[in-house]
C-alpha positions in Angstrom: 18.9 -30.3 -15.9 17.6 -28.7 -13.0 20.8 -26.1 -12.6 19.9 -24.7 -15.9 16.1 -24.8 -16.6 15.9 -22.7 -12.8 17.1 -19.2 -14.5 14.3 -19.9 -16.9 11.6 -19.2 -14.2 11.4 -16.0 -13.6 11.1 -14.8 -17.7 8.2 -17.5 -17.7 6.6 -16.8 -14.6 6.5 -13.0 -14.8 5.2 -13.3 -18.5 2.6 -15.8 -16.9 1.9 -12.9 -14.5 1.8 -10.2 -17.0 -0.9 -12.2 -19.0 -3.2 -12.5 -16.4 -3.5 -8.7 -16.1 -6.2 -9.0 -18.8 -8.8 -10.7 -16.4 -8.9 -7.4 -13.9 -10.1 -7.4 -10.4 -7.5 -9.1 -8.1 -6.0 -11.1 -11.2 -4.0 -7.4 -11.7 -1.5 -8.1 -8.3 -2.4 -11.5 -6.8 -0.1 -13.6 -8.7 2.8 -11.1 -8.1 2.2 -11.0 -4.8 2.4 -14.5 -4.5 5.4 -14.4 -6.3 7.5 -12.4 -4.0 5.8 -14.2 -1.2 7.4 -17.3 -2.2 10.3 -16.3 -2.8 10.6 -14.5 0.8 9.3 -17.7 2.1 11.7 -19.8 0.2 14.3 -18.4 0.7 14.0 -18.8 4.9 13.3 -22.7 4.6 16.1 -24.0 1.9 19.3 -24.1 2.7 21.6 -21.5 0.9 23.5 -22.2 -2.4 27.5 -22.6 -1.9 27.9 -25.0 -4.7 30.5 -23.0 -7.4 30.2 -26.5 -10.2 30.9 -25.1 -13.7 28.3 -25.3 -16.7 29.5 -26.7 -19.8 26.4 -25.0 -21.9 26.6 -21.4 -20.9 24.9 -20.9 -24.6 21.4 -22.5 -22.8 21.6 -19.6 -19.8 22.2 -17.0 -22.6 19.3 -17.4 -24.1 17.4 -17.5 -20.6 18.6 -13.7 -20.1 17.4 -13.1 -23.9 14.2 -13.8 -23.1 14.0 -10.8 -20.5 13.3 -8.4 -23.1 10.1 -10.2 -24.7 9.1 -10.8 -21.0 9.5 -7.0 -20.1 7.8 -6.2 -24.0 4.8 -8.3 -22.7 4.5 -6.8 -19.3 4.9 -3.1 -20.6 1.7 -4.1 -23.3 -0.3 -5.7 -21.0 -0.3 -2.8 -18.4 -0.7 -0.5 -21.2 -3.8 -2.5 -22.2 -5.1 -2.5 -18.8 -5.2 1.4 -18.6 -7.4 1.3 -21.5 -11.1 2.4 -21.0 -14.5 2.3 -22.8 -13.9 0.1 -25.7 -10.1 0.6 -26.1 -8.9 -2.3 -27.5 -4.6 -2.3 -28.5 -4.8 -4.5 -31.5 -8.1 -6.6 -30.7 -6.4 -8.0 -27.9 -9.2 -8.4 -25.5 -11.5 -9.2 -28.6 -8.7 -12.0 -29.2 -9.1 -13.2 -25.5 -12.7 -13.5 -25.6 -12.6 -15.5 -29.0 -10.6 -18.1 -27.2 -12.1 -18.2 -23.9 -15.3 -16.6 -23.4 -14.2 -14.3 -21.1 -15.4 -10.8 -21.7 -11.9 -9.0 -20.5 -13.0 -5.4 -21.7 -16.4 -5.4 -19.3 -13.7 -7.0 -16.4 -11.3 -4.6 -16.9 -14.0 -1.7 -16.9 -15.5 -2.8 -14.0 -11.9 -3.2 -12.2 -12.2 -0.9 -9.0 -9.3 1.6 -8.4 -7.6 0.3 -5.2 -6.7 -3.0 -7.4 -4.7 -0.7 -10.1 -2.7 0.9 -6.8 -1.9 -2.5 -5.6 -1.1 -3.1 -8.8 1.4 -0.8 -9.0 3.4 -1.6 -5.4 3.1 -5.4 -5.8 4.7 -5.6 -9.5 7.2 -2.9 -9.1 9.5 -6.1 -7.5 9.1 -8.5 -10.2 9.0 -5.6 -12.7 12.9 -4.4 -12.1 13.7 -8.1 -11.7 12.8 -9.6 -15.0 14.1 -5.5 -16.6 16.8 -4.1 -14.7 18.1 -7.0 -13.3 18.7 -9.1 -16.4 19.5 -5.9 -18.6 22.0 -5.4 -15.8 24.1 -8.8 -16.3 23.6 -8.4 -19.5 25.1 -4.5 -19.9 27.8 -5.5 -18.4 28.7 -8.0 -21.4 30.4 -4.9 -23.0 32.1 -7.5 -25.6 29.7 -8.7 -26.9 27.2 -6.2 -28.7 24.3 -7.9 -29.5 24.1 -8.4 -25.6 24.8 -4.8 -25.3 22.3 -3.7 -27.2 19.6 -6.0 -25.8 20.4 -5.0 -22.1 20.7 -1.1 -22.9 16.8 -1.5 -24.8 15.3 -3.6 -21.9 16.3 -1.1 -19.6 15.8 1.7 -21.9 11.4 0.4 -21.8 11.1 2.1 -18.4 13.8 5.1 -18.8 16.8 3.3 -17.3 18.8 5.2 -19.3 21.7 6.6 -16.8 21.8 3.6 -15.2 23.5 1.0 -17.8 26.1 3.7 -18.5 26.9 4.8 -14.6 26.4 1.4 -13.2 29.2 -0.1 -15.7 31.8 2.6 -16.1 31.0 4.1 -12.6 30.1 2.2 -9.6 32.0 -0.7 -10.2 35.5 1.8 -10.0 33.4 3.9 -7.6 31.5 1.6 -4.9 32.6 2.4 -1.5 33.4 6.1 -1.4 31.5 8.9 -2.1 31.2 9.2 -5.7 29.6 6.2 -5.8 25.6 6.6 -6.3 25.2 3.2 -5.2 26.3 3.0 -2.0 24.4 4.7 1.1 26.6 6.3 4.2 25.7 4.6 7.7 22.6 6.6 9.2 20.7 7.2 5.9 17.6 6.1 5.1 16.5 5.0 2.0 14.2 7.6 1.7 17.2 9.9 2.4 19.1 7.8 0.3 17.3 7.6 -2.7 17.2 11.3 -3.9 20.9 11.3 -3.7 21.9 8.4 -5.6 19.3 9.1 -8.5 21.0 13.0 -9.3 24.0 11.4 -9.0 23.3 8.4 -11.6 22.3 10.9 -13.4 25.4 13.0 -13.6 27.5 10.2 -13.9 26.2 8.7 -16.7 26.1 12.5 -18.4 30.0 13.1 -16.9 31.2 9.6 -18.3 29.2 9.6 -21.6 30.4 13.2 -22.2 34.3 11.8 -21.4 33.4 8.9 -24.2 32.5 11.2 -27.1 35.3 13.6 -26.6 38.0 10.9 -26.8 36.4 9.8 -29.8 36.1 13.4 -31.5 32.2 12.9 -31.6 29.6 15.9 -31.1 27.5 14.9 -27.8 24.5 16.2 -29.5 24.5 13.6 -31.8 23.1 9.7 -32.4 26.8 8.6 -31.3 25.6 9.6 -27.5 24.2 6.3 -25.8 21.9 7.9 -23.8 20.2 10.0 -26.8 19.9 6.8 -28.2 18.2 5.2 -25.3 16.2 8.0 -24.6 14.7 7.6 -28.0 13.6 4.1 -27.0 12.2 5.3 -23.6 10.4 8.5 -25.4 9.1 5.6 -27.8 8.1 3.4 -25.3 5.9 6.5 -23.6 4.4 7.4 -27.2 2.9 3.4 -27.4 1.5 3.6 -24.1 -0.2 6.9 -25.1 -1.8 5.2 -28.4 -2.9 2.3 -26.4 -4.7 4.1 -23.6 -4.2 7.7 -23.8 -2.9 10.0 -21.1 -4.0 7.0 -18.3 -1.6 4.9 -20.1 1.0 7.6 -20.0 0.2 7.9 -16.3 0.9 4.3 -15.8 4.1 4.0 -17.9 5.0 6.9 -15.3 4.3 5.4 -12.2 6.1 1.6 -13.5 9.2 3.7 -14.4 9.3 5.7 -11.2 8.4 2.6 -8.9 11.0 0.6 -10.7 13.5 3.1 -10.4 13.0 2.6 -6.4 13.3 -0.6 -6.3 16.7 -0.7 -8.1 18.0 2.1 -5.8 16.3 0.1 -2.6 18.7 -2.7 -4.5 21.9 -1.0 -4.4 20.9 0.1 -0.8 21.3 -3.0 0.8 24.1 -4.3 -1.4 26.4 -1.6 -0.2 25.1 -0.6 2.7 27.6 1.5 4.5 30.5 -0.5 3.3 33.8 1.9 2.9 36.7 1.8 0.7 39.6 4.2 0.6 39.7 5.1 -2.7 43.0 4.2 -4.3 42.7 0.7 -3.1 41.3 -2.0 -5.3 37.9 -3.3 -5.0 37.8 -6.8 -3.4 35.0 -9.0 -2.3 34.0 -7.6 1.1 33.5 -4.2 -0.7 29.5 -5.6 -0.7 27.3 -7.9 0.7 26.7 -11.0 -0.5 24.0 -13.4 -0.6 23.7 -17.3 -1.1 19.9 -17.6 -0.7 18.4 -20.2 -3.6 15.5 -18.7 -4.6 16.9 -15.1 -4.8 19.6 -16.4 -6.6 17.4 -17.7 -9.3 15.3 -14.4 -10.0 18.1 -12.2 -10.0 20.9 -14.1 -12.1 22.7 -14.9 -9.3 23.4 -11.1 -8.6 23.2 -12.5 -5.0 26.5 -13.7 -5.6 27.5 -9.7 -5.2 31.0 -10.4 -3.7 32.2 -12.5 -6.6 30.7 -9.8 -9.0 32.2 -6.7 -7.7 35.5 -8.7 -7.7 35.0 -9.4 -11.3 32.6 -7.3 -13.2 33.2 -9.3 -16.5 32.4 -12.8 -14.9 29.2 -14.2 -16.4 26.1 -14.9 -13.6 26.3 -18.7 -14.1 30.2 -18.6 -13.0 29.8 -16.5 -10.0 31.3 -18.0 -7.3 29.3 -18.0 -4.1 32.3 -16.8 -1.8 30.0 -17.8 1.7 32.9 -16.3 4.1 32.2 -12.9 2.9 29.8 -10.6 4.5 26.3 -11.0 4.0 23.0 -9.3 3.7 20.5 -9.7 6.7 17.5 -11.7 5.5 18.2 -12.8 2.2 17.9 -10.7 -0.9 13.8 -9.8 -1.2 13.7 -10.0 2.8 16.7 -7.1 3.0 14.8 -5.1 0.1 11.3 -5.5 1.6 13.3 -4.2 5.1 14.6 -1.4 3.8 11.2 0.6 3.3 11.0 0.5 7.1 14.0 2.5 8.5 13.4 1.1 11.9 13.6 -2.6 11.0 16.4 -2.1 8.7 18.6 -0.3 11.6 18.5 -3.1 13.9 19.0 -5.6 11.4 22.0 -4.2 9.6 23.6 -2.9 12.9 24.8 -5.8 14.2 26.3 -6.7 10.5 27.6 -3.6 10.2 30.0 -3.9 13.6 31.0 -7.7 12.0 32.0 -6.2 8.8 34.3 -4.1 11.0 35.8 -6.3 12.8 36.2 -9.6 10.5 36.7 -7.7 7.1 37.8 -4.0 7.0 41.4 -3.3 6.9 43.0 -1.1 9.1 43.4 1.3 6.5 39.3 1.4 6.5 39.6 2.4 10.3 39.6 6.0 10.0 37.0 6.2 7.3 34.5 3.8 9.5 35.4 6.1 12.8 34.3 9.3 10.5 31.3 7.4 8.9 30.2 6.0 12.6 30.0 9.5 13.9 28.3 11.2 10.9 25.7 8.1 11.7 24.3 9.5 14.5 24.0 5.9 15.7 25.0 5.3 19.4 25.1 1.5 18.5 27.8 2.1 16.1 30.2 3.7 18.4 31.0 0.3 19.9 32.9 -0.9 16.5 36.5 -1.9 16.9 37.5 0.5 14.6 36.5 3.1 17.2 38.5 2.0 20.1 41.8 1.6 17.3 44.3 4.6 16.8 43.6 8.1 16.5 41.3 9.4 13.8 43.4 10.2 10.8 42.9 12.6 8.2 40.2 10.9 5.8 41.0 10.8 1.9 39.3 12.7 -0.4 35.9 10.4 -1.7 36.4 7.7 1.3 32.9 8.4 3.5 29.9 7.2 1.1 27.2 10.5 1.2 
């Protein structure tokens, strides 16, 4: 019972979190940060999950992905609430909460200092894109079944994700490993450097493949027939509720949440691909991406962990990933890699080492040149000693093969 009721905890805890936002103070990033402090924690001390059993009642873990949009719904009112001042009250909420506790939540939040609503703000971002982008991620890609669709595309759509469902779908999955792909981050860059890059280019892939979509179809791209007009108008609406709730504050916040989750997804993809090359006009296949078997991570993501399986099969449903523990994997675990990333240092020598293994247990020698050409634009001495370096000459490198 266990295997399925798991992939309910994350809706339930983060809509747990997000109600606690009402009492102020500390209440507005403690539980969050104990969140991803378990789960870093977790992670380290259980053993990793390689079990690939079939469930018989995929209906059950459907519905666990469904609830990510009323999770995400909650989260977004309860921060608009929060920017409220003075005796803004979004449908008597706070009046509500008093009536059933005693609590006076309007003088709390009122009397909330400032540096709680910034740590509010770094700690949730995490959670935030998980219980969002990550579910509206599995389920976007679900591309036969609409009502799926639709749901993944709107839960995104609350924080302007509205490139990403389109690029991420139709584009990275052909694209990961060479340099069209927004997703995947050449060896030497940052993630500051990174970041920049891959959101213009999500951007004008989802306008590029969008654009090729309506013309094929004979439909003006000016029109409601254009996915991302349509998800814009969700996102615009989403902005013009947190302005009735709280103003231009609760604009301001909407603002930050969508920017800080936008971060966190690229910081995502970042370690996920992480210098991993493809020559182009070969198929993707597992070792195209790191993978990751940790339990806990697992569980919060949808089993995105399982990345090698999912690259390998984009239409394969979370619950049937397989967990493919001979492929490469990410240093850390999944929230341990991400929380690494912001610190260019610590990510260097902890993807180095996995970097050189991927070169030597998993790239073909086709890959050689492109990892020789990608090693040098690095700028990383430690590089130099992969085996791809000390192969055969450098060849000519094909068009799109390098990352950024």
């Amino acid at each position: 019972m266990f295997r399925y009721a798991r992939f309910f905890i994350g809706p339930v805890f983060f809509t747990g979190v997000s109600l606690l936002m009402v009492l102020g103070h500390q209440w507005l990033w403690l539980p969050g940060f104990l969140l991803i402090l378990s789960v870093v924690l977790f992670d380290q001390m259980l053993s990793h999950d390689s079990v690939d059993q079939p469930y018989a009642h995929s209906g059950i873990l459907d519905f666990a992905l469904y609830l990510s949009l009323p999770a995400a719904m909650t989260f977004f009112f309860m921060l608009f609430w929060v920017a409220g001042s003075g005796t803004q009250d979004p449908f008597g909420y706070g009046a509500f909460v008093q009536s059933l506790t005693g609590i006076d939540v309007i003088a709390a939040r009122n009397d909330t200092a400032w540096y709680h609503y910034a740590l509010m703000f770094v700690i949730l971002a995490l959670p935030a894109t998980g219980i969002g982008g990550l579910a509206g991620h599995e389920l976007t890609h679900r591309t036969a079944d609409p009502f799926a669709l639709w749901l993944g595309r709107i839960t995104m759509a609350l924080n302007w994700g509205i490139a990403f469902p389109i690029e991420h779908v139709y584009g990275h999955h052909a694209y990961v490993g060479t340099m069209k792909d927004p997703a995947t981050a050449a060896r030497g860059d940052s993630l500051y450097r990174h970041i920049p890059k891959a959101m213009r280019r999500t951007v004008v892939n989802a306008w590029e493949i969008e654009k090729a979509r309506l013309d094929k179809v004979g439909k003006p791209f000016l029109s409601l027939n254009n996915v991302l007009l349509r998800m814009a108008l969700v996102a615009a609406a989403t902005s013009a509720f947190a302005f009735w709730c709280a103003g231009w504050t609760g604009l301001l916040f909407h603002g930050i949440v969508c920017c800080s989750t936008k971060v966190v997804l690229e910081a995502l993809n970042y370690v996920e691909h992480y210098g991993i090359v493809r020559v182009p006009t070969q198929p993707v296949q597992p070792r195209h991406s790191w993978n990751c078997n940790h339990v806990v991570s697992s569980v919060f993501t949808y089993n995105l962990t399982r990345h090698s399986h999912h690259h390998a099969d984009a239409q394969v449903h979370f619950q049937d990933l397989h967990a493919h523990a001979e492929q490469p994997s990410m240093p850390g675990g999944f929230l341990a890699a991400i929380l690494s990333s912001f610190i260019p240092p610590l990510w260097r020598r902890m993807i180095t080492p996995k970097l050189l293994e991927w070169d030597r247990t998993q790239a073909d020698r086709s890959e050689f040149p492109l990892i020789r050409a990608a090693n040098q634009a690095s700028g990383w001495p430690e590089l130099q000693q992969s085996v791809a370096n000390n192969a055969a000459p450098v060849q000519a490198v094909p068009q799109g093969g390098l990352g950024y």
